[in-house]
MMTF fields as JSON, N, C-alpha, C and O atoms, coordinates in Angstrom:
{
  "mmtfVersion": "1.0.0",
  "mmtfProducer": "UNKNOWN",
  "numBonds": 463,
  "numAtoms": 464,
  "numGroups": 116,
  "numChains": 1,
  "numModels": 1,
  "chainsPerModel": [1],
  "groupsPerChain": [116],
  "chainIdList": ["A"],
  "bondAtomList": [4, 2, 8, 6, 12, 10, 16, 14, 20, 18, 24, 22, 28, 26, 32, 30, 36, 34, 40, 38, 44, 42, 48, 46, 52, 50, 56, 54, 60, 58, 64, 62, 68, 66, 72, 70, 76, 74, 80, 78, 84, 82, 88, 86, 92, 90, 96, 94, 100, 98, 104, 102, 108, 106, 112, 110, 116, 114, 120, 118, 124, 122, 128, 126, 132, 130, 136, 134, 140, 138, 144, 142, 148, 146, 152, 150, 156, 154, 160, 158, 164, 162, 168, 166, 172, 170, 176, 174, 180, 178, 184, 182, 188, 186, 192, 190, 196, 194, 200, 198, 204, 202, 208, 206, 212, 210, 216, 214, 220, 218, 224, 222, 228, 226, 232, 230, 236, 234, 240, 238, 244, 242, 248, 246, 252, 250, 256, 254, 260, 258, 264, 262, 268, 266, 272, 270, 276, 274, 280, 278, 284, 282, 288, 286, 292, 290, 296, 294, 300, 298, 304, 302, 308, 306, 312, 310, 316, 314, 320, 318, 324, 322, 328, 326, 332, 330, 336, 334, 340, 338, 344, 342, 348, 346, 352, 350, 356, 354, 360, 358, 364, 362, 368, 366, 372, 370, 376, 374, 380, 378, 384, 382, 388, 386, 392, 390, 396, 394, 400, 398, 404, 402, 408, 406, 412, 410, 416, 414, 420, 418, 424, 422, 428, 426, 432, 430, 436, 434, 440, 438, 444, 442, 448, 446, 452, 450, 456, 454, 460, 458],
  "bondOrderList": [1, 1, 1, 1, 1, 1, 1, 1, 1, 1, 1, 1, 1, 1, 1, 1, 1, 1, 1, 1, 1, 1, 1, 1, 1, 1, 1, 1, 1, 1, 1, 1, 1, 1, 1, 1, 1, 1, 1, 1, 1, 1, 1, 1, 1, 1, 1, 1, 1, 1, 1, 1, 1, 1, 1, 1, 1, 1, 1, 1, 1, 1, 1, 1, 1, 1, 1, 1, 1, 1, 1, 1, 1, 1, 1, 1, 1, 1, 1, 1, 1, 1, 1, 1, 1, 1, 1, 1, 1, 1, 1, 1, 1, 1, 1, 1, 1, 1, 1, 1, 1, 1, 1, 1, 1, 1, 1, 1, 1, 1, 1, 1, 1, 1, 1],
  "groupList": [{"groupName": "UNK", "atomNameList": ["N", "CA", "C", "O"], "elementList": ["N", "C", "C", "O"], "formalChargeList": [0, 0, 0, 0], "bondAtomList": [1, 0, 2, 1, 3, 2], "bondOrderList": [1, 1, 2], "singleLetterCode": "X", "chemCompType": "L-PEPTIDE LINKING"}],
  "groupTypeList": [0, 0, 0, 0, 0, 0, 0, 0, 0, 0, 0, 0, 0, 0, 0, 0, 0, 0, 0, 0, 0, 0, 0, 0, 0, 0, 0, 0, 0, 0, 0, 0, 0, 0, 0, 0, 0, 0, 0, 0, 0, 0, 0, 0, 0, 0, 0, 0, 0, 0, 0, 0, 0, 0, 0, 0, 0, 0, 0, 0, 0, 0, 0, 0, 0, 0, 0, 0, 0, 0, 0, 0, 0, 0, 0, 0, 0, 0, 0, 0, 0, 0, 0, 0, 0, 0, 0, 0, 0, 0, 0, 0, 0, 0, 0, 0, 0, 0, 0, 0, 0, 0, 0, 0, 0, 0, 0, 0, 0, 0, 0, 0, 0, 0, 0, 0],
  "groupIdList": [1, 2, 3, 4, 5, 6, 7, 8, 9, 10, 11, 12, 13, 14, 15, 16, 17, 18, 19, 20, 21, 22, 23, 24, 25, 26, 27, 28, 29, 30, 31, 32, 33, 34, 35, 36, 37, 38, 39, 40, 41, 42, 43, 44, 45, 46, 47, 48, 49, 50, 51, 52, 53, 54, 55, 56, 57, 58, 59, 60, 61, 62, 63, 64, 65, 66, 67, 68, 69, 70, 71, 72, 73, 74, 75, 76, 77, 78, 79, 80, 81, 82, 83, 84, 85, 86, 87, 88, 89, 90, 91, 92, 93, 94, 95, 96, 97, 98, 99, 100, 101, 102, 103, 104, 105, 106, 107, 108, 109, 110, 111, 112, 113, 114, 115, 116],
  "secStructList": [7, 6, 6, 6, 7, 7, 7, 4, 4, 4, 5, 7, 1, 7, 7, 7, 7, 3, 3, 3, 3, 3, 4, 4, 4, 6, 1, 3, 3, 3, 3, 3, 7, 7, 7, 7, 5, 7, 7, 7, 2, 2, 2, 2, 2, 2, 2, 2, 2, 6, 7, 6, 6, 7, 6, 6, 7, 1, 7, 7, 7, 7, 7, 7, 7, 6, 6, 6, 6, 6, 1, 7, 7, 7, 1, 2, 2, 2, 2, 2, 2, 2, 2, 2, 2, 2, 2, 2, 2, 2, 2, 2, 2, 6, 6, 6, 7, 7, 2, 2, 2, 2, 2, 2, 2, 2, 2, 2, 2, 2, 2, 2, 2, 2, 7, 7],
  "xCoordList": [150.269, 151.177, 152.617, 153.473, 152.957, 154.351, 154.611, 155.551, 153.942, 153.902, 154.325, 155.19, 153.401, 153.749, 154.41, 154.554, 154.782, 155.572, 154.453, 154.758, 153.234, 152.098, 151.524, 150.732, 151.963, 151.775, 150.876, 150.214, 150.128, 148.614, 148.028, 147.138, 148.263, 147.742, 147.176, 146.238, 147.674, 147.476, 146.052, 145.387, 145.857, 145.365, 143.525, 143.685, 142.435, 141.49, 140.755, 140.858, 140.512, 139.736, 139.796, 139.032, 140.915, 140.916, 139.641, 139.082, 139.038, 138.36, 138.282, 138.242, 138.251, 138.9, 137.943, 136.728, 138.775, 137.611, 137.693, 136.786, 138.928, 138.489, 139.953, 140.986, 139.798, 140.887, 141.187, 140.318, 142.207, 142.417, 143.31, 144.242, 143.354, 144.544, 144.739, 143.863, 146.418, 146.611, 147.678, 148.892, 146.726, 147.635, 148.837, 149.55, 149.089, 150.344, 151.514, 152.631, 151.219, 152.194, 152.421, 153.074, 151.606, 151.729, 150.548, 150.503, 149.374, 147.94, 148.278, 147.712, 149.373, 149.219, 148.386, 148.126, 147.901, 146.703, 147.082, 148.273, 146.279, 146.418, 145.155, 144.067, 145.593, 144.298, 144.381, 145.502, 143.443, 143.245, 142.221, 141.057, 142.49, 142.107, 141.606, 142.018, 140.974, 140.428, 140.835, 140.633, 141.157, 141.4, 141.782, 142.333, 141.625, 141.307, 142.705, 142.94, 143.579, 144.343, 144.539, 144.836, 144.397, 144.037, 145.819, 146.411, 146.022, 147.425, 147.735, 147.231, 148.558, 148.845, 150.034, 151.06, 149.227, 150.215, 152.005, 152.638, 152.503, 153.729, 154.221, 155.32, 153.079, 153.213, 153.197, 153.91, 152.565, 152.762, 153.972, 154.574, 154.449, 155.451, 156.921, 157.918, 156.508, 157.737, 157.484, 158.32, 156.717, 156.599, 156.748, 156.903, 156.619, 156.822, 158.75, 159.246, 159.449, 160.687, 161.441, 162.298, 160.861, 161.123, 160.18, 160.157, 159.432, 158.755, 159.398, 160.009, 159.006, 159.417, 159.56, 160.603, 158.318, 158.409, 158.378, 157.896, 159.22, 159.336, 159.594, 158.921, 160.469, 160.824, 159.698, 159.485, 159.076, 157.242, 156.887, 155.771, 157.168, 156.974, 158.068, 158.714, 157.899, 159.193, 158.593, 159.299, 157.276, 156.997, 155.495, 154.943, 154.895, 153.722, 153.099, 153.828, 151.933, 151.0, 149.728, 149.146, 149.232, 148.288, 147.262, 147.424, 145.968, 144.312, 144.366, 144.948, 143.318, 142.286, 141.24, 141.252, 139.813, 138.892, 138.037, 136.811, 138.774, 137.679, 137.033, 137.53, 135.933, 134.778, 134.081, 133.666, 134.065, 133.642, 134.314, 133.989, 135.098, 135.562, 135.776, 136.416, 134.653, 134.019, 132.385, 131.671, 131.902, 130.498, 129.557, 129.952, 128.238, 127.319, 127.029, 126.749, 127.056, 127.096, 125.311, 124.858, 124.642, 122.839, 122.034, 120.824, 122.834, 121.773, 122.924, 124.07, 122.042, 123.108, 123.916, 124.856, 123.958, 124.809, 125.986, 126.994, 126.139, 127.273, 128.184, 129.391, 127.064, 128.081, 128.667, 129.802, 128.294, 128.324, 129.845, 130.83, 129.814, 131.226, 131.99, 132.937, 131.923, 132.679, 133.515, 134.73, 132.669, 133.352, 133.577, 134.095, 133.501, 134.252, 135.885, 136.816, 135.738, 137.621, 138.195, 139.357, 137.703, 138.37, 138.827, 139.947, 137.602, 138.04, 139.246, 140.339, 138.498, 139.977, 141.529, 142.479, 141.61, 142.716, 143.3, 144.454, 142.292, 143.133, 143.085, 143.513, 142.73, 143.454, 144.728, 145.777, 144.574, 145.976, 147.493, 148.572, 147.179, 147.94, 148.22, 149.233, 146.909, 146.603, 147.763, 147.842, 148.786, 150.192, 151.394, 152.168, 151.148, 152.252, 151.302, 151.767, 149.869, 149.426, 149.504, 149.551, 149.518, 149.997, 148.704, 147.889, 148.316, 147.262, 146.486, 145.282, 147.596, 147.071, 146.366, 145.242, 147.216, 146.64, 145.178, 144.278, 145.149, 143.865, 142.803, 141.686, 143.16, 142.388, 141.814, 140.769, 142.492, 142.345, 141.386, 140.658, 141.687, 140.549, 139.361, 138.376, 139.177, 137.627, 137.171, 135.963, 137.659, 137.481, 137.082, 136.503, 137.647, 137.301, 136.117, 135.212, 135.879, 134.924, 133.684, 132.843, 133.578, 132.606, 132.107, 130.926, 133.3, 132.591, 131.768, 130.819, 132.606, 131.733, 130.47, 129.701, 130.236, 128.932, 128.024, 126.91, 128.139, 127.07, 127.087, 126.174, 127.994, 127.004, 125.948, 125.617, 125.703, 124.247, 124.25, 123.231],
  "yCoordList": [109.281, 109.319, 109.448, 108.711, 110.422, 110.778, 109.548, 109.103, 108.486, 107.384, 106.074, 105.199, 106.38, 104.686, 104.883, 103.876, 106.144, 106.659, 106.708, 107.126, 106.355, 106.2, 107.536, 108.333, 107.587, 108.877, 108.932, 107.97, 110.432, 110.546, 109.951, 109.15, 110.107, 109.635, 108.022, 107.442, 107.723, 106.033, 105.838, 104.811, 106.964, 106.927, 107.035, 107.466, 106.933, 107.735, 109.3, 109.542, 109.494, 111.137, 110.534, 109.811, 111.1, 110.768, 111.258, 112.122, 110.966, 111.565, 111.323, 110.174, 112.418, 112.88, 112.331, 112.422, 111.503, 110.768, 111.662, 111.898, 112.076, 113.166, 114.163, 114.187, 114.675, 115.056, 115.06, 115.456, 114.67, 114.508, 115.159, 115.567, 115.3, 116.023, 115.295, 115.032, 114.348, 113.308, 113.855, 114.043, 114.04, 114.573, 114.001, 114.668, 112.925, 112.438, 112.605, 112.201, 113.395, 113.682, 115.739, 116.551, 115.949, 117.392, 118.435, 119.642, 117.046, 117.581, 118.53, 119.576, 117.861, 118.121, 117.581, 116.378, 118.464, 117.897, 116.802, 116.677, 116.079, 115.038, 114.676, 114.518, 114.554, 113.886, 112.528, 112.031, 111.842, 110.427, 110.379, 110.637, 110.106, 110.303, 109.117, 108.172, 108.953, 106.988, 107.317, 108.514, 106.913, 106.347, 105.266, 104.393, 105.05, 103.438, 103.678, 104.726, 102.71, 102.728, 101.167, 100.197, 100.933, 99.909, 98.949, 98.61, 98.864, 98.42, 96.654, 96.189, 95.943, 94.578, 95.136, 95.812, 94.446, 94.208, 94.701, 95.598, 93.886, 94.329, 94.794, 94.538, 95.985, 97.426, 98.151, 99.154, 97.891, 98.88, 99.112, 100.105, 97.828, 97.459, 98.317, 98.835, 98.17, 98.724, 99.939, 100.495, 100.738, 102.07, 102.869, 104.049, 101.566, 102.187, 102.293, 102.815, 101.523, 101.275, 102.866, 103.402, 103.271, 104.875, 106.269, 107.404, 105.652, 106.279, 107.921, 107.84, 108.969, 110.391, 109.626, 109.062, 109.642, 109.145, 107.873, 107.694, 106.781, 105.54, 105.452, 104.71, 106.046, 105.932, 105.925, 104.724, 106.352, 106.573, 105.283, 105.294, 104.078, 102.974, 101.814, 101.757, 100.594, 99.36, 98.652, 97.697, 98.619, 97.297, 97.776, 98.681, 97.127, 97.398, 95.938, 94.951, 95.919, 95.025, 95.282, 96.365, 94.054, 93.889, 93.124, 91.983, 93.717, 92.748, 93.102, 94.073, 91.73, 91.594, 91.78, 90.975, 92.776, 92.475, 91.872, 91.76, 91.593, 91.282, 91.773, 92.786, 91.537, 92.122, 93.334, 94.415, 92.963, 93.783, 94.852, 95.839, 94.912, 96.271, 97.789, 98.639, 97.688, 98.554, 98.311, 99.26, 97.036, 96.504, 97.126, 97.2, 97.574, 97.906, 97.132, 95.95, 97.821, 97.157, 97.089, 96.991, 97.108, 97.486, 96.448, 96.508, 95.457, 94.889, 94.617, 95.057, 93.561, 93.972, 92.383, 92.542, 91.58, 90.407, 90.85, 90.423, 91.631, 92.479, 93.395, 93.6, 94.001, 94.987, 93.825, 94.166, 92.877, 91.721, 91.319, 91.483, 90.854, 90.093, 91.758, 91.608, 92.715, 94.008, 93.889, 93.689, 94.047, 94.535, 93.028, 93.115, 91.925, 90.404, 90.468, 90.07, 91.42, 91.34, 92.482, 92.316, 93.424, 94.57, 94.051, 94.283, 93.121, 92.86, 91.732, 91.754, 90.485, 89.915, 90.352, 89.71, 91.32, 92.345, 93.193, 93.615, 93.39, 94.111, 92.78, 93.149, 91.798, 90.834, 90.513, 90.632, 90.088, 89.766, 91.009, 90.589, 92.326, 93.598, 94.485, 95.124, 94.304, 95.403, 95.302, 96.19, 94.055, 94.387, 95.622, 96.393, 95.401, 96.882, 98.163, 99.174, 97.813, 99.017, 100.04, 99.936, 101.044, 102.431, 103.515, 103.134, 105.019, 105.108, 105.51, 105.3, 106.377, 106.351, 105.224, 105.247, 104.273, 103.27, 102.696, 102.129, 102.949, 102.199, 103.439, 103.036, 104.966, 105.619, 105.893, 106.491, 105.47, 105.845, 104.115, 103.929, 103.22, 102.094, 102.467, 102.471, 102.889, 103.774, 104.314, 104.077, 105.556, 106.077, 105.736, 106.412, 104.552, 104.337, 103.318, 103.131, 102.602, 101.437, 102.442, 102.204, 103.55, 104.555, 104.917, 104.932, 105.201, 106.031, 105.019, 105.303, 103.351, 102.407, 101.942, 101.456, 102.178, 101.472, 102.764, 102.425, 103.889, 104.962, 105.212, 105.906, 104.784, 105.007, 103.94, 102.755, 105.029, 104.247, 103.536, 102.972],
  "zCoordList": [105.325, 104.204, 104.693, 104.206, 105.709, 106.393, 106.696, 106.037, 107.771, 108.56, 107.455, 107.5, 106.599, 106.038, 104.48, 103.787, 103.989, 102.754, 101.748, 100.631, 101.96, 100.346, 99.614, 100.118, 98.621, 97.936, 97.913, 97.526, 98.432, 98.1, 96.99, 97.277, 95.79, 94.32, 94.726, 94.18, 95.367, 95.935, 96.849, 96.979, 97.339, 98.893, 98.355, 97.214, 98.482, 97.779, 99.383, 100.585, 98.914, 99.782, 101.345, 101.985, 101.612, 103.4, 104.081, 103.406, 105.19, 106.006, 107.314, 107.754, 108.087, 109.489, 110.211, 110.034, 111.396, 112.232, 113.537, 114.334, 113.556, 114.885, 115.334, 114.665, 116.183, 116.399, 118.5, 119.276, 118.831, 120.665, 121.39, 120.698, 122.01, 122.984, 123.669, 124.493, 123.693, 124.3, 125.402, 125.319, 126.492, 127.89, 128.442, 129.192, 128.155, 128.792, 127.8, 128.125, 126.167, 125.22, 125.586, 124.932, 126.812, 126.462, 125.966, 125.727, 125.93, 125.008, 123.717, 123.4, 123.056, 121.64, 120.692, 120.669, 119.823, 119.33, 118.383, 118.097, 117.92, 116.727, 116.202, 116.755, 114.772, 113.444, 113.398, 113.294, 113.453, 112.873, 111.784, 112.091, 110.664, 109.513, 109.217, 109.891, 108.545, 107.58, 106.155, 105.946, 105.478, 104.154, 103.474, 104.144, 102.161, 101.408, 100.732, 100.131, 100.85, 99.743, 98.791, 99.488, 97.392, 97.135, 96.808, 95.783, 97.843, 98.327, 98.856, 99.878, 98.016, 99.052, 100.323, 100.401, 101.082, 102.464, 101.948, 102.506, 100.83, 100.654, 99.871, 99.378, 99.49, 98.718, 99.858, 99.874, 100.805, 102.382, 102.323, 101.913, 102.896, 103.639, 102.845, 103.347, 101.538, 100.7, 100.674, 101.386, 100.199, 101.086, 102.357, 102.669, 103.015, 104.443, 104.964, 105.963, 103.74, 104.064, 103.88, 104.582, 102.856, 102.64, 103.102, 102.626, 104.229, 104.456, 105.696, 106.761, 105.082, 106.051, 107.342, 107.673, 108.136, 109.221, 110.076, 111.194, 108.997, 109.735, 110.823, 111.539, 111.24, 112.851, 113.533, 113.697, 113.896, 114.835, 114.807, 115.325, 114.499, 114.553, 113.939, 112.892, 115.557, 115.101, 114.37, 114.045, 113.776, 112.871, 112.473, 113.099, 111.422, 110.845, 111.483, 111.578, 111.829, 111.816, 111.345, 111.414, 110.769, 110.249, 110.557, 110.99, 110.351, 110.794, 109.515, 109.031, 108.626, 107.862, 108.528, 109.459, 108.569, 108.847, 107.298, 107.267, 106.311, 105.172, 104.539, 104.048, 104.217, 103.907, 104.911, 104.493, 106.063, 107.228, 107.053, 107.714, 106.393, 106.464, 106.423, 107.042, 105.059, 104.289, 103.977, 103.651, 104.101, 103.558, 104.746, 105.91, 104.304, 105.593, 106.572, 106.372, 108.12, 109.137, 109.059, 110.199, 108.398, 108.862, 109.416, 109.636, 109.63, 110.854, 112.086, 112.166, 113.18, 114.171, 114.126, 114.905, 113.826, 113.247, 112.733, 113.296, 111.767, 111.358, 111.917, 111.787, 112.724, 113.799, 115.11, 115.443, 115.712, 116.006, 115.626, 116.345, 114.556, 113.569, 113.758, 114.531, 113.474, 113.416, 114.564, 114.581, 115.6, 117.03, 117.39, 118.503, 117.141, 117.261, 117.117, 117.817, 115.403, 115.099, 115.889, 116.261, 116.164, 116.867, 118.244, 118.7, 119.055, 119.934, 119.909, 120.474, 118.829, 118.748, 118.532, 118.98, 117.917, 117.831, 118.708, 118.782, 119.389, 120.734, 122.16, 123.254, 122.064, 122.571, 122.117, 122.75, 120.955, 120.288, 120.843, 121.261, 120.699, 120.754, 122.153, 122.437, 122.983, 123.622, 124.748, 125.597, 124.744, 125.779, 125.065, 125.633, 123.764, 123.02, 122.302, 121.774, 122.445, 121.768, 122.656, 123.882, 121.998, 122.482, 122.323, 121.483, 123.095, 123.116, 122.032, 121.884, 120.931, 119.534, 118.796, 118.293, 118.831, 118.117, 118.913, 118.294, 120.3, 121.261, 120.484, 120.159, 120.185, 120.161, 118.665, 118.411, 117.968, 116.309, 115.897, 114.921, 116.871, 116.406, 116.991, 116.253, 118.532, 118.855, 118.345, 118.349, 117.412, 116.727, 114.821, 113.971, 114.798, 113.103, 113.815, 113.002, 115.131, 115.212, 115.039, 114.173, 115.857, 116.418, 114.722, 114.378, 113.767, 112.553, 111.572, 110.841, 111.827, 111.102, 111.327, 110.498, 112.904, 113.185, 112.968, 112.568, 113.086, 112.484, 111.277, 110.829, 110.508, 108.933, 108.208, 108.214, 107.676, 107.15, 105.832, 105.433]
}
């Protein structure tokens, strides 16, 4: 919410995918959270223009994963196509991603392929 300006009321029931101690910041701790917000790309974007903590980032980017996004992974064809876009995405990124962002997608890939 600090990060991209979206008023909670927007957001639906966050839930915590983990929490890390990222040693090369000092091993201060940090939350990476998941939540849905039912938002176009440039309702982000306009939120994010007034957002508390814009600075923490020069630009928003965006993956569609689609449907995959939220729909059950329960067979393995699906988890298949899942970890297809993640990986295509961190091809696309992985020369400016930074370790939050490498670690908060491990972390949401890890929470999608175990639910049931």
């Amino acid at each position: 919410m600090e990060e991209l300006g979206i008023a909670s009321s927007r957001i639906n029931k966050p839930f915590l995918l983990g929490i890390t101690w990222e040693l090369i910041r000092g091993g201060e701790p940090e939350m990476f959270l998941f939540a849905v917000a039912n938002l176009t790309e440039n309702q982000v974007k306009d939120c994010w223009q007034s957002a508390k903590c814009r600075h923490e980032a020069k630009a928003l980017i965006f993956c569609n994963f689609g449907y995959i996004s939220f729909g059950n992974l329960n067979n393995v064809q699906k988890k298949h196509s899942f970890l297809l876009r993640i990986d295509d995405f961190l091809e696309k990124h992985i020369q400016n991603a930074s370790i939050p962002l490498l670690t908060a997608i491990s972390l949401w890939a890890n929470f999608r392929l175990e639910q049931k």
